[in-house]
PDB file with one MODEL, atoms N, CA, C and O in Angstrom:
MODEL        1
ATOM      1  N   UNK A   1     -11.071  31.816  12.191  1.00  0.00           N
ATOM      2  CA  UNK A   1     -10.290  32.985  12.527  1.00  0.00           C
ATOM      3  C   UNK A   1     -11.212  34.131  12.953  1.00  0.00           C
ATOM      4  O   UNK A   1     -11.038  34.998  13.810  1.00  0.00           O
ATOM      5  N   UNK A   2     -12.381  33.872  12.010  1.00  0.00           N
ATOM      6  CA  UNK A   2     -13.517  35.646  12.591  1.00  0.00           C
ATOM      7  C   UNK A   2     -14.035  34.872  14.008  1.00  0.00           C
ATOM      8  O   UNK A   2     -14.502  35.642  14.847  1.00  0.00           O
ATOM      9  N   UNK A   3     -14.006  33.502  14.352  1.00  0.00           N
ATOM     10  CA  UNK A   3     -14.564  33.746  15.754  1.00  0.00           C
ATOM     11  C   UNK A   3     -13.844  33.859  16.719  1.00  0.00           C
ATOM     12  O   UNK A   3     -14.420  34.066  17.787  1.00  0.00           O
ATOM     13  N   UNK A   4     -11.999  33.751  16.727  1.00  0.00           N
ATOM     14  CA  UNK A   4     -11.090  33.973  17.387  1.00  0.00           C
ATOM     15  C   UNK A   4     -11.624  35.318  17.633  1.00  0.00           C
ATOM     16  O   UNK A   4     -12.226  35.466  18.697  1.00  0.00           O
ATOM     17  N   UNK A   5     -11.505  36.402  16.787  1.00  0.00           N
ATOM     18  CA  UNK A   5     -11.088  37.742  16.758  1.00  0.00           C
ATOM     19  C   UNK A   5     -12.452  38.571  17.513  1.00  0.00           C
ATOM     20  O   UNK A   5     -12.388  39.581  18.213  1.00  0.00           O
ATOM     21  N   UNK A   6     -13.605  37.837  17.145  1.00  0.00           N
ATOM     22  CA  UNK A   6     -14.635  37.977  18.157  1.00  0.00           C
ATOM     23  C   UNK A   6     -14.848  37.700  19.289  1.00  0.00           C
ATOM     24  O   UNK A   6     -15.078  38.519  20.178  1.00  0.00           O
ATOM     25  N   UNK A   7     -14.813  36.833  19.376  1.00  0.00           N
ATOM     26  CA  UNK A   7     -14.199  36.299  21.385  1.00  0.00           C
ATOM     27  C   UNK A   7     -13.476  37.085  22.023  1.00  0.00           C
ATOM     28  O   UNK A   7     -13.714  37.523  23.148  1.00  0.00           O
ATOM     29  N   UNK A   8     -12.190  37.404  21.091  1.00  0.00           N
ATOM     30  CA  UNK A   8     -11.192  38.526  21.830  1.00  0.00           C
ATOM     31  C   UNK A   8     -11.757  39.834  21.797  1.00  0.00           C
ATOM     32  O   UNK A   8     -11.473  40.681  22.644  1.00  0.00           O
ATOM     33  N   UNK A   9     -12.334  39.979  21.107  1.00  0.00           N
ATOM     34  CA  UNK A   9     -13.345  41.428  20.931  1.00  0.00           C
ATOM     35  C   UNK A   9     -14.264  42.079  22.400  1.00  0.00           C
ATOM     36  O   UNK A   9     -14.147  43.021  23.185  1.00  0.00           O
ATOM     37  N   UNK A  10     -15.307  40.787  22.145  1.00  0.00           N
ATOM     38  CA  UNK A  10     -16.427  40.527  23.323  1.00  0.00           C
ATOM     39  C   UNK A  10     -15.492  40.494  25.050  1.00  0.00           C
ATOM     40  O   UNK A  10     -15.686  41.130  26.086  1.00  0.00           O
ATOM     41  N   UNK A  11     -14.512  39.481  24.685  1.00  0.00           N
ATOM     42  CA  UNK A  11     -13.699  39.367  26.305  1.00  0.00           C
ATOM     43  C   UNK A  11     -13.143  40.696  26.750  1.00  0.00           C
ATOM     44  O   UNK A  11     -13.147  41.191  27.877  1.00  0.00           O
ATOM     45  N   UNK A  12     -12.609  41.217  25.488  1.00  0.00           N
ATOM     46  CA  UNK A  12     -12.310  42.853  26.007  1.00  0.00           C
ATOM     47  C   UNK A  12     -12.968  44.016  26.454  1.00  0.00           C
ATOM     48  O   UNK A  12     -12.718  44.820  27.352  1.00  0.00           O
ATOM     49  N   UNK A  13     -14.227  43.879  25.286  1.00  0.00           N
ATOM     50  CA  UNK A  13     -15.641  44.416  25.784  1.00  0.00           C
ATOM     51  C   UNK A  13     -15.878  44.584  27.271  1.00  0.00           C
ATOM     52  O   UNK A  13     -15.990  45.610  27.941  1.00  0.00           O
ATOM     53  N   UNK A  14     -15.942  42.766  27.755  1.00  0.00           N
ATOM     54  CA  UNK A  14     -16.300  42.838  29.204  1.00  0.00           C
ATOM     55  C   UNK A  14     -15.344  43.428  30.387  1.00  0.00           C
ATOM     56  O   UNK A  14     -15.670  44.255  31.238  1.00  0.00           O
ATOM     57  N   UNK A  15     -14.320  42.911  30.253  1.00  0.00           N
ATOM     58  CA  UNK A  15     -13.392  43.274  30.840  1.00  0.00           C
ATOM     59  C   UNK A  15     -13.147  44.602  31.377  1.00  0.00           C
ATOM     60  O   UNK A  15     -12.691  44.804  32.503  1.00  0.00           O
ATOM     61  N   UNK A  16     -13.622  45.946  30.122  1.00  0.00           N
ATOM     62  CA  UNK A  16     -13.306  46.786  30.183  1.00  0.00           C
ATOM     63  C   UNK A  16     -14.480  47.597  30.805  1.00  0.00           C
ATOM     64  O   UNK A  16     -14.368  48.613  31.492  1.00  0.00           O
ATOM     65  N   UNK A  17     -15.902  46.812  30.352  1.00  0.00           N
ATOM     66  CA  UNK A  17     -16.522  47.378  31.475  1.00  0.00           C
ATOM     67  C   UNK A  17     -17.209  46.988  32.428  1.00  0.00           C
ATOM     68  O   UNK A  17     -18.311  47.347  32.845  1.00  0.00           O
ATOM     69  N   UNK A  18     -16.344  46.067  32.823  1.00  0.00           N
ATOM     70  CA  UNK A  18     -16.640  45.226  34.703  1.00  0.00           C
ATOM     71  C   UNK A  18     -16.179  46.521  35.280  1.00  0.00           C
ATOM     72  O   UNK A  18     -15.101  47.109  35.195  1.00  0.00           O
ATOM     73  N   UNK A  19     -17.143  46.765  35.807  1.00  0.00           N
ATOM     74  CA  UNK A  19     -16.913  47.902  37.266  1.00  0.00           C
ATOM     75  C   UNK A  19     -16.571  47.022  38.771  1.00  0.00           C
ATOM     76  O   UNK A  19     -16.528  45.816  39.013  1.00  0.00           O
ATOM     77  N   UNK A  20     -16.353  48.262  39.634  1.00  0.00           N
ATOM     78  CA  UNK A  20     -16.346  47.104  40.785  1.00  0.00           C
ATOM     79  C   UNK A  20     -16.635  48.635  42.251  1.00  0.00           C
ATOM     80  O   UNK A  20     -15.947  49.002  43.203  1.00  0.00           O
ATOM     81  N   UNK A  21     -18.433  49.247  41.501  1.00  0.00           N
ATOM     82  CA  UNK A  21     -18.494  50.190  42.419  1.00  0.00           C
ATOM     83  C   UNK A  21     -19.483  48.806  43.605  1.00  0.00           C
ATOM     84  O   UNK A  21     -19.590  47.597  43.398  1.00  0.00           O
ATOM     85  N   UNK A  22     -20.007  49.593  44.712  1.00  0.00           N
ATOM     86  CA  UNK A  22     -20.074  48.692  46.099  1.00  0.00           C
ATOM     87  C   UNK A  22     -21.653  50.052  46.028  1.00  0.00           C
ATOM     88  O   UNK A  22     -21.671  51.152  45.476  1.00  0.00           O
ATOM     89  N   UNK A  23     -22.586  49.456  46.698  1.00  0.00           N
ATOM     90  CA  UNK A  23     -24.105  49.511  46.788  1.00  0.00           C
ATOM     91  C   UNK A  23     -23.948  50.726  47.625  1.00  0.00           C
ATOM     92  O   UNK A  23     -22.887  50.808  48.244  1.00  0.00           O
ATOM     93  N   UNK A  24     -25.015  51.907  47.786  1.00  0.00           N
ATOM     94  CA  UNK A  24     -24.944  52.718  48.065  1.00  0.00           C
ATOM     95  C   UNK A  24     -23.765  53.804  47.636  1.00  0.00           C
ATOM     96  O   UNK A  24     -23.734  54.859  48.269  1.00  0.00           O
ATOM     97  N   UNK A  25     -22.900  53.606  46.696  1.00  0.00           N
ATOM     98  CA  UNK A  25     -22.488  54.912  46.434  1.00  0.00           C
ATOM     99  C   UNK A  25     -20.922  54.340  47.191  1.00  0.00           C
ATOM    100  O   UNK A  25     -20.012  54.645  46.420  1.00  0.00           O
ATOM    101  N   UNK A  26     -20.494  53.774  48.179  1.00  0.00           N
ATOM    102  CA  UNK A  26     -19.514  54.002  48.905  1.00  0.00           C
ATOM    103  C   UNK A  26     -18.027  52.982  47.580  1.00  0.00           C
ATOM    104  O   UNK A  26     -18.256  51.894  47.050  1.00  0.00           O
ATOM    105  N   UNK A  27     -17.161  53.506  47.467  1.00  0.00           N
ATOM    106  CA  UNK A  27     -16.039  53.009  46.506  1.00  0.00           C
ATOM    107  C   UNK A  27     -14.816  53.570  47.404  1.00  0.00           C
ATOM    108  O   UNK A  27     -14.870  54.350  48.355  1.00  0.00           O
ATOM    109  N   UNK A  28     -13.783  52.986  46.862  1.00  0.00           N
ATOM    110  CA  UNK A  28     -12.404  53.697  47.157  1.00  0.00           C
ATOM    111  C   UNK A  28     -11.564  54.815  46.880  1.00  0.00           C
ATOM    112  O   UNK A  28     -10.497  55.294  47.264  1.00  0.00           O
ATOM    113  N   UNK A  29     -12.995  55.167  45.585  1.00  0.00           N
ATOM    114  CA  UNK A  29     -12.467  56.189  45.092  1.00  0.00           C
ATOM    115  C   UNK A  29     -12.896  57.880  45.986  1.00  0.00           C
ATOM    116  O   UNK A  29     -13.750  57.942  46.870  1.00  0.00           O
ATOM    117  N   UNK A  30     -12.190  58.936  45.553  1.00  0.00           N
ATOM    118  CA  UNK A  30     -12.435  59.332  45.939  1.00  0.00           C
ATOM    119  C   UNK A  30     -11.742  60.096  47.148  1.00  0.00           C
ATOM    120  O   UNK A  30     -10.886  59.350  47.623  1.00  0.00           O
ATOM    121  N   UNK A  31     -11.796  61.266  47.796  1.00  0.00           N
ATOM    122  CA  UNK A  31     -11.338  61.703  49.079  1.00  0.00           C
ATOM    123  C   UNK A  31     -12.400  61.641  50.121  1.00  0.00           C
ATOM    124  O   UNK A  31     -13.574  61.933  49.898  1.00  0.00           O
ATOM    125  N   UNK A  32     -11.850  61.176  51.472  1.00  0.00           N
ATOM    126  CA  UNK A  32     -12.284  61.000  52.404  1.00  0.00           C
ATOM    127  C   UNK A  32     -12.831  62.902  52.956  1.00  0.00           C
ATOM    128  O   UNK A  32     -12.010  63.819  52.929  1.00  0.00           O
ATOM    129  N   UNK A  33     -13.855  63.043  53.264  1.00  0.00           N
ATOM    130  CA  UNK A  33     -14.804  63.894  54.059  1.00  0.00           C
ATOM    131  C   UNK A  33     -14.156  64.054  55.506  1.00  0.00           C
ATOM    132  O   UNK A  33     -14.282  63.307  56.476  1.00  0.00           O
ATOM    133  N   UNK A  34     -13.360  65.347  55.370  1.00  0.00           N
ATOM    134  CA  UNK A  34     -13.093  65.792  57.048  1.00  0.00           C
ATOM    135  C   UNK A  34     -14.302  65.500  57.819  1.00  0.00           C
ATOM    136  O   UNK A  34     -14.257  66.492  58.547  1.00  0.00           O
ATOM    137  N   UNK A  35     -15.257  64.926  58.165  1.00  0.00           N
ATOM    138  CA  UNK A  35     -16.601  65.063  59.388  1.00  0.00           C
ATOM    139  C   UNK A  35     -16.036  65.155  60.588  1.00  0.00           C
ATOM    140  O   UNK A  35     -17.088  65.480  61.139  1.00  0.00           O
ATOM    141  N   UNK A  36     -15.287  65.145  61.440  1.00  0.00           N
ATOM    142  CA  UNK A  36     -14.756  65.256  62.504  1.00  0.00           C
ATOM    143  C   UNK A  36     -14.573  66.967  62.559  1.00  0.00           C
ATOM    144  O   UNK A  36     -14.539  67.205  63.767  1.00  0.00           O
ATOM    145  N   UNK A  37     -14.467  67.999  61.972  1.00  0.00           N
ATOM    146  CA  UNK A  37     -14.472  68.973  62.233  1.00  0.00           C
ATOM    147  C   UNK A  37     -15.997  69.451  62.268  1.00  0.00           C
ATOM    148  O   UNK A  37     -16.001  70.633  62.615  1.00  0.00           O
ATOM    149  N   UNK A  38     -17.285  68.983  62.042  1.00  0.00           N
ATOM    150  CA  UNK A  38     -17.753  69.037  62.450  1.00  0.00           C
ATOM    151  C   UNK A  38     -19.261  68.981  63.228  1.00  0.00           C
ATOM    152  O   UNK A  38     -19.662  67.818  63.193  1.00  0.00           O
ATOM    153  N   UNK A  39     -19.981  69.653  63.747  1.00  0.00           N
ATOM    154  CA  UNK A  39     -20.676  69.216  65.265  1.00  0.00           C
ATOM    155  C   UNK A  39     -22.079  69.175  64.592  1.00  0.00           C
ATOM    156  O   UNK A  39     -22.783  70.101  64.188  1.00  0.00           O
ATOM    157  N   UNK A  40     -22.321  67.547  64.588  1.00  0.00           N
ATOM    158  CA  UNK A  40     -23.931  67.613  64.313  1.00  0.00           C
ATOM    159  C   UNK A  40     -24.889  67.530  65.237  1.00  0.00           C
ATOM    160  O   UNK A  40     -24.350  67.568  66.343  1.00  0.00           O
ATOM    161  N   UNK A  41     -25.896  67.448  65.312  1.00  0.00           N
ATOM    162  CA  UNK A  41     -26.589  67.477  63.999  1.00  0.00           C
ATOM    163  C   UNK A  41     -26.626  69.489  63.558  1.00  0.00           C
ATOM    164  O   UNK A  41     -26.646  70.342  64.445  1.00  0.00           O
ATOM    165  N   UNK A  42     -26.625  69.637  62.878  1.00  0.00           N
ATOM    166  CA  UNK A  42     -26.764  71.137  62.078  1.00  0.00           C
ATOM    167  C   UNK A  42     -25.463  71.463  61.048  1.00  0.00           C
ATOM    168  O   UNK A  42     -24.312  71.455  61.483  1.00  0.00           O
ATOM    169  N   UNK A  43     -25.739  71.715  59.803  1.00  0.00           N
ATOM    170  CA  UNK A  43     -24.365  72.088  59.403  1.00  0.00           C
ATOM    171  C   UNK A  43     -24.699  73.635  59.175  1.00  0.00           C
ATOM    172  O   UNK A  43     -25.806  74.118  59.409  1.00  0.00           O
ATOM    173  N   UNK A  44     -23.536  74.394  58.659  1.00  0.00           N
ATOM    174  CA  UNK A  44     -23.317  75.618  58.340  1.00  0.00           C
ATOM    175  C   UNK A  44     -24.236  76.070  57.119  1.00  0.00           C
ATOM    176  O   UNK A  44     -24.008  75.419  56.099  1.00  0.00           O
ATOM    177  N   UNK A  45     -25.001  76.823  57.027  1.00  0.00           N
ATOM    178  CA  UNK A  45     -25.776  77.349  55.616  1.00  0.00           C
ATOM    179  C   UNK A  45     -24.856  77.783  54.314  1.00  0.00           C
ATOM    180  O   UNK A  45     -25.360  78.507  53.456  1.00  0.00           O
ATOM    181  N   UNK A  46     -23.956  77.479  54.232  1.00  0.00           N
ATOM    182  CA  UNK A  46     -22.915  77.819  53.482  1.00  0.00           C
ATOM    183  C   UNK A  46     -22.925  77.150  52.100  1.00  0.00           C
ATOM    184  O   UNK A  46     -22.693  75.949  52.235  1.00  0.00           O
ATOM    185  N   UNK A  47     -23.089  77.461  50.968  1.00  0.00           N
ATOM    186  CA  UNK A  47     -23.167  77.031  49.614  1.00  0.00           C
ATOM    187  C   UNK A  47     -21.589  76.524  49.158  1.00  0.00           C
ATOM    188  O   UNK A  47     -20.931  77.148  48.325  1.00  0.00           O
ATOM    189  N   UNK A  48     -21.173  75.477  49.741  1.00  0.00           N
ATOM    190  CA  UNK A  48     -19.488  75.095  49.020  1.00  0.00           C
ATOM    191  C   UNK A  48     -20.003  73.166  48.525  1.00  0.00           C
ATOM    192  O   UNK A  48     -19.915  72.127  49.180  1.00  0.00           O
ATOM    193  N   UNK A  49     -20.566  73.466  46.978  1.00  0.00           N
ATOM    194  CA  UNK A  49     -21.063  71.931  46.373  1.00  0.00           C
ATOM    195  C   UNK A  49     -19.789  70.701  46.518  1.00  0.00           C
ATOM    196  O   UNK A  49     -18.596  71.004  46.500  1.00  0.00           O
ATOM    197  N   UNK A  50     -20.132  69.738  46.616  1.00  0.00           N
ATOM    198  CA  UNK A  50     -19.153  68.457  46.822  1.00  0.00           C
ATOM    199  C   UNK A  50     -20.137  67.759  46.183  1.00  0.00           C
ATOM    200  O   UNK A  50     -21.342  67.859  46.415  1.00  0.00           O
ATOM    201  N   UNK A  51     -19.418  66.789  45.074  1.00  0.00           N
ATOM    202  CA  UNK A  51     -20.109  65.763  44.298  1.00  0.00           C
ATOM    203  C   UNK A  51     -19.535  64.127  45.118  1.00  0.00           C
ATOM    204  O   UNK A  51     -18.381  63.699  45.111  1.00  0.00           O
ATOM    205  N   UNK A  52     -20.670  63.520  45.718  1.00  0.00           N
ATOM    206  CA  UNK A  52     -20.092  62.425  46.575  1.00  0.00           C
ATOM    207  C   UNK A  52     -19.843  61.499  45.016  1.00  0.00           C
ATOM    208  O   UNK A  52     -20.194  61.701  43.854  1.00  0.00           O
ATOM    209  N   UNK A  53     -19.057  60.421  45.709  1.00  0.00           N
ATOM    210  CA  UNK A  53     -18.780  58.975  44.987  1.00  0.00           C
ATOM    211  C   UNK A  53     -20.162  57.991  44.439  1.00  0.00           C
ATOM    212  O   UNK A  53     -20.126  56.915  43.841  1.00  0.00           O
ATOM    213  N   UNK A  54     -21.708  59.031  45.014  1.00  0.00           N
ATOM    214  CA  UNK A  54     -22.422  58.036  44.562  1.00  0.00           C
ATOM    215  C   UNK A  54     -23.440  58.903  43.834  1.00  0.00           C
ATOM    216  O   UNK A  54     -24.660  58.752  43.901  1.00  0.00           O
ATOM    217  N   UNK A  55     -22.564  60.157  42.883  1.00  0.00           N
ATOM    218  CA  UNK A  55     -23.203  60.987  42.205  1.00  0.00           C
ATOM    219  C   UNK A  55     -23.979  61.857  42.221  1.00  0.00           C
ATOM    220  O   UNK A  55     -24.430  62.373  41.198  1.00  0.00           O
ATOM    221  N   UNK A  56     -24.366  62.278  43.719  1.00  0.00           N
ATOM    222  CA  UNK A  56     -25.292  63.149  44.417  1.00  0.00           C
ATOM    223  C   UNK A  56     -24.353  64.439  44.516  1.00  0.00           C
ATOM    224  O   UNK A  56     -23.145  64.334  44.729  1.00  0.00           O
ATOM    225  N   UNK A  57     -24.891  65.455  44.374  1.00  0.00           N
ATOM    226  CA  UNK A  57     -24.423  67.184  44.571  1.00  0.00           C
ATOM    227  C   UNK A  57     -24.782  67.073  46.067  1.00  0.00           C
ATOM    228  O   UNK A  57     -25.857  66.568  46.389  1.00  0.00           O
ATOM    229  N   UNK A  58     -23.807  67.586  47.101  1.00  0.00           N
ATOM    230  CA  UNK A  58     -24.500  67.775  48.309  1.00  0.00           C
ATOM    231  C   UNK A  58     -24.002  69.253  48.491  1.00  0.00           C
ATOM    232  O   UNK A  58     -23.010  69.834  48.050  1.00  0.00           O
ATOM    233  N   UNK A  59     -25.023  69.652  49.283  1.00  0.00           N
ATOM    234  CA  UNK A  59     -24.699  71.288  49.574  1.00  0.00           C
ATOM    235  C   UNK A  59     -23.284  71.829  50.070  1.00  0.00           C
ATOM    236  O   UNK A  59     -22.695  72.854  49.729  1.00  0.00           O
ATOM    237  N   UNK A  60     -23.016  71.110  50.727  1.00  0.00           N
ATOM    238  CA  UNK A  60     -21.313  70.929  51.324  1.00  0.00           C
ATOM    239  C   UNK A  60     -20.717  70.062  52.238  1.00  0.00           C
ATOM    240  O   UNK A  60     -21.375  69.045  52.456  1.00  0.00           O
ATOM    241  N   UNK A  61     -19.585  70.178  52.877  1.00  0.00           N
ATOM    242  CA  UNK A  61     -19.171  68.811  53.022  1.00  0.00           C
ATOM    243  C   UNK A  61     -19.585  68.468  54.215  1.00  0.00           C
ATOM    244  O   UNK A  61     -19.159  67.359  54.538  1.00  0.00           O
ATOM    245  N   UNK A  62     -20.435  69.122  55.221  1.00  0.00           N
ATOM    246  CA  UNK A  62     -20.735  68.996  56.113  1.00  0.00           C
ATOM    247  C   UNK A  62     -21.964  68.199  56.338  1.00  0.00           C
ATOM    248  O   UNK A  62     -22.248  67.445  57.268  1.00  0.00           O
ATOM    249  N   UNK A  63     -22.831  68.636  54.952  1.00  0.00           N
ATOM    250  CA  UNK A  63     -24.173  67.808  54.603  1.00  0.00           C
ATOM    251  C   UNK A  63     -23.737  66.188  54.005  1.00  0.00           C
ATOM    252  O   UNK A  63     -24.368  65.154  54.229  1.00  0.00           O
ATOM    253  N   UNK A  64     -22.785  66.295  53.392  1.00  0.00           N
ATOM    254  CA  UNK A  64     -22.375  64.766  53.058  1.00  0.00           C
ATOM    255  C   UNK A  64     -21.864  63.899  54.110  1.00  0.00           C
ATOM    256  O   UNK A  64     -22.088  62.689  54.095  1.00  0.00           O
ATOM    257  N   UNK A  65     -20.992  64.635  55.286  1.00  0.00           N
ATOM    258  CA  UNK A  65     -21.140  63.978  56.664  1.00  0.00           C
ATOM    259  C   UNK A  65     -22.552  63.256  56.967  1.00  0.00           C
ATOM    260  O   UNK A  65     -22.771  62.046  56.914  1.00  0.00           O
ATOM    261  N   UNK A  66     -23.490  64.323  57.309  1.00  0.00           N
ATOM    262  CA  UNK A  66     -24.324  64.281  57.729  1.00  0.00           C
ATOM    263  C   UNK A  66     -25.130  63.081  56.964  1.00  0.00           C
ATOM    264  O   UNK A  66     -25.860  62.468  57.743  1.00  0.00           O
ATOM    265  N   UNK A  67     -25.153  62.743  56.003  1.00  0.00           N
ATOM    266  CA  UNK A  67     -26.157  62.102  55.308  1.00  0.00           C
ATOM    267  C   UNK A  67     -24.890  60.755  55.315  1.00  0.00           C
ATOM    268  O   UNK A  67     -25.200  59.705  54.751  1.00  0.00           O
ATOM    269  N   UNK A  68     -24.074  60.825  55.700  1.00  0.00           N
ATOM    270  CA  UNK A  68     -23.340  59.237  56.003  1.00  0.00           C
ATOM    271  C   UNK A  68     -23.809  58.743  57.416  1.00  0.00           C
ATOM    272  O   UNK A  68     -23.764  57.560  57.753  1.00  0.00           O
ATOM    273  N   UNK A  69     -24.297  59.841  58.270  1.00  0.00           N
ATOM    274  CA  UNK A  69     -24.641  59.059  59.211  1.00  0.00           C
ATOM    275  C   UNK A  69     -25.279  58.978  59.896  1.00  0.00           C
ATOM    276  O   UNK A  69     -25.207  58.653  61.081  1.00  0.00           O
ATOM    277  N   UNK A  70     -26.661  59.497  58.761  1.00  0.00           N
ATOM    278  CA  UNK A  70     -28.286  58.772  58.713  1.00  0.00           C
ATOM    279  C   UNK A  70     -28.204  58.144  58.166  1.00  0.00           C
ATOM    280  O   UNK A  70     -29.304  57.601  58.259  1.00  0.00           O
ATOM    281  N   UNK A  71     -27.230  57.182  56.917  1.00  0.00           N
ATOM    282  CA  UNK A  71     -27.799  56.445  56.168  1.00  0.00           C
ATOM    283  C   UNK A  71     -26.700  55.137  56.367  1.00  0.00           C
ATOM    284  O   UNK A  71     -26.661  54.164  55.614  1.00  0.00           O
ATOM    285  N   UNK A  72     -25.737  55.370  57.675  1.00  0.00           N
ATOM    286  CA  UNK A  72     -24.610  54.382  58.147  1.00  0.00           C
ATOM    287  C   UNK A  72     -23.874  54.122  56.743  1.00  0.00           C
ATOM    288  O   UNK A  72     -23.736  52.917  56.537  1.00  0.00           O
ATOM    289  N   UNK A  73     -23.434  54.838  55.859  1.00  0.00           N
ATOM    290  CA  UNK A  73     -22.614  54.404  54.554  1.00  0.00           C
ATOM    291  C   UNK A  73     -21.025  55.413  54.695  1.00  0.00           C
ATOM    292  O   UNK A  73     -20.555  56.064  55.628  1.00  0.00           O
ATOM    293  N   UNK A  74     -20.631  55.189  53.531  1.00  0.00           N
ATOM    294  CA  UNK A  74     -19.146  55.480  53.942  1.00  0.00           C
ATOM    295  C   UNK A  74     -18.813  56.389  52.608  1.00  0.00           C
ATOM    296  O   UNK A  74     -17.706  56.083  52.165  1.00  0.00           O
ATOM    297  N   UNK A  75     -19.657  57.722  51.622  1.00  0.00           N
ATOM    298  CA  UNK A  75     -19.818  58.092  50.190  1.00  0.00           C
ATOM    299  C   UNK A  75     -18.572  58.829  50.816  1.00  0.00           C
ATOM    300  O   UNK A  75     -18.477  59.030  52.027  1.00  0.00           O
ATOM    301  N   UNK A  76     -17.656  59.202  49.921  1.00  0.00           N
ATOM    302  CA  UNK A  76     -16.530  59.661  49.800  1.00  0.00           C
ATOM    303  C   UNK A  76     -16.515  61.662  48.640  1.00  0.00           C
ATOM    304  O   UNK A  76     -17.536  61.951  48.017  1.00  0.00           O
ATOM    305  N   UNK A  77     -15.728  62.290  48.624  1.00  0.00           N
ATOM    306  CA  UNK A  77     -15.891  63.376  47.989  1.00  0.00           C
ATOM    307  C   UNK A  77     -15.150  63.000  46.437  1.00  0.00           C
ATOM    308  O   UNK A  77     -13.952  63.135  46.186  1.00  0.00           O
ATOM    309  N   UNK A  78     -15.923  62.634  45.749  1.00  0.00           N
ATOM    310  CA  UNK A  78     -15.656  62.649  44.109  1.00  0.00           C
ATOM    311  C   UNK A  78     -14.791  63.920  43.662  1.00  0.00           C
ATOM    312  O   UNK A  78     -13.654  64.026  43.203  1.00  0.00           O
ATOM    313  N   UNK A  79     -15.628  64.686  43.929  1.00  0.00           N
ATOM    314  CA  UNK A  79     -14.817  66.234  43.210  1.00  0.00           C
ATOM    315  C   UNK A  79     -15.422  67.579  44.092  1.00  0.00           C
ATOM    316  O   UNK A  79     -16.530  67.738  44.605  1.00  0.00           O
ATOM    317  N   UNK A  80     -14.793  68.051  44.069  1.00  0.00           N
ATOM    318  CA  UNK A  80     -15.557  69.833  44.649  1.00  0.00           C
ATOM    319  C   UNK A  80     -16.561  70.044  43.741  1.00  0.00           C
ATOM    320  O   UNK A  80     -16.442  69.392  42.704  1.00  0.00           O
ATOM    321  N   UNK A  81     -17.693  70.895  43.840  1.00  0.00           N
ATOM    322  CA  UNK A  81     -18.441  71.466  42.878  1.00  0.00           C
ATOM    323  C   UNK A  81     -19.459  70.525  42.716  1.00  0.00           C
ATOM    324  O   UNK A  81     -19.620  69.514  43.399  1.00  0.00           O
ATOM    325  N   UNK A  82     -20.370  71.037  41.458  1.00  0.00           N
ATOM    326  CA  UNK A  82     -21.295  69.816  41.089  1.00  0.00           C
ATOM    327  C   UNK A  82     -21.089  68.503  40.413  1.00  0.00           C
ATOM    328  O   UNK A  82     -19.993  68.238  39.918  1.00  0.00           O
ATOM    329  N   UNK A  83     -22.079  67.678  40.370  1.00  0.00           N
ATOM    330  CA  UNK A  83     -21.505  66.691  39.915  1.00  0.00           C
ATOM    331  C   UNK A  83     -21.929  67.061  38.348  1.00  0.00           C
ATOM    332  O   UNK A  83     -21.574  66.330  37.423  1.00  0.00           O
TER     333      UNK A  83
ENDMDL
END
């Protein structure tokens, strides 16, 4: 019976923390980055923080454009602000 209750223990264990994030940062989670508004290469000097999906603070959302596409990935906006 204690190794039933352990098995079910351990299987839940795993279960609960199988992730299913994807290499570089890019997940489903998350809001998609207006970049189409706008014109690179240069963004605005403007201090408005965005925490991407792959835990990086970027200066704003224009720099998280920007760094999707030097680095061809797809990081999404986690939250406003820092991470």
């Amino acid at each position: 019976m204690k190794a039933a209750g352990l098995f079910l223990l351990l299987g839940l264990g795993l279960y609960c923390c199988s992730g299913n994030a994807e290499p570089g940062g890019a997940s489903d989670e998350g809001k998609e980055p207006d970049c189409g508004s706008y014109i690179h290469p240069g963004c605005p000097k403007i201090f408005d923080p965005v925490c991407g999906t792959d835990n990086v603070a970027y200066p704003n959302e224009c720099e998280l454009c920007a760094e999707n596409l030097k680095r061809q990935t797809n990081i999404r906006i986690k939250k406003r602000g820092m991470c």
